[in-house]
N, C-alpha and C positions, 0 to 999 in steps of 0.2 A: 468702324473707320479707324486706320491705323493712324498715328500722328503724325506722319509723315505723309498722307496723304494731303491734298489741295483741296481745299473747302469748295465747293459751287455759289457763284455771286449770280445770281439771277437779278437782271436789269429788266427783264420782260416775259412774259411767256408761261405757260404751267402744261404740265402730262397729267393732265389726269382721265379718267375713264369715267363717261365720254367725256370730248370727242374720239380720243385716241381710246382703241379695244385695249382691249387688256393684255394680251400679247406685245403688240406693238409698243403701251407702256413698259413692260417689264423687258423690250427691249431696248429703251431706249434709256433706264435705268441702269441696267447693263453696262450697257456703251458710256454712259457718263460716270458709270464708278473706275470703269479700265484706265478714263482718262483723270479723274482723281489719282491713279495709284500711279501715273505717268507714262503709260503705252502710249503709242503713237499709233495709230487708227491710219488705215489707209482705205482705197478703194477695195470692193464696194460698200463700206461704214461711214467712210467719211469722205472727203474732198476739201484739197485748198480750195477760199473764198478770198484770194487777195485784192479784188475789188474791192469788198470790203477794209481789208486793212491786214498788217504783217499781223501773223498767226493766227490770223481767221480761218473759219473751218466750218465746212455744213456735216452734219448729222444727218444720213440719210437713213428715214423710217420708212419701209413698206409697210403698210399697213392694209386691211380686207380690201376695201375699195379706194381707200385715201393714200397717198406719199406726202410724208412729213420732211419737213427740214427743222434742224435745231443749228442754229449759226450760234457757235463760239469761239471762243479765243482763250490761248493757253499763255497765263501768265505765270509770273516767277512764281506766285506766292496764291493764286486762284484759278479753277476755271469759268472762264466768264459765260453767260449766256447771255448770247444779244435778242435774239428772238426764237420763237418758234411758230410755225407757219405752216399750212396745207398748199403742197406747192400742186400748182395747176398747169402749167407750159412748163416746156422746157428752160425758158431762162429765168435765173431770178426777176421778178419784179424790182425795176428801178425803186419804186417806192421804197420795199425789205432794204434795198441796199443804203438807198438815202437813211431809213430811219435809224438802220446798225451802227450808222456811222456817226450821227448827230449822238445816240445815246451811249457808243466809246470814247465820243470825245468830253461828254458830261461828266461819266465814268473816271475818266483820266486827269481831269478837272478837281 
């Protein structure tokens, strides 16, 4: 990790194998070092979540049989991860969204 990189604040959530394959973790490792080093991820990687809140962002994981979402948020100084979750329907669950939001305003607190 260069020093100039952005550290990962994990509020929730973890990759590990299982439940996520091993693939799917090491792409999702991937995708969160590009955004340590400051890429900006767009579709199909990622997706504004501004429901959630300004600079919120899902992580979208295909994985064998499961789709993952990792929502975070890109701060001056971290990148935040609010949750990670096996999305099931098409929309976020109200709940993901309720709880992202109650735990960036703790965060920001």
């Amino acid at each position: 990790m260069s020093p100039s990189d952005k550290p990962l604040a994990w509020l929730h959530g973890e990759i590990h194998t299982p439940p996520f394959s091993k693939a799917a973790r090491l792409e999702a490792g991937s995708l969160l070092r590009a955004l340590q080093r400051g890429d900006k991820l767009s579709m199909p990687h990622s997706r504004p979540m501004p429901s959630i809140g300004p600079r919120c962002h899902e992580l979208r994981i295909v994985d064998e049989r499961v789709d993952w979402r990792i929502v975070y948020r890109v701060d001056h100084d971290a990148v935040v991860i609010v949750e990670v979750f096996e999305k099931k329907t098409r929309k976020t669950p109200q709940s993901v969204i309720d709880a992202c939001r109650r735990r960036l305003r703790d965060y920001d607190a």
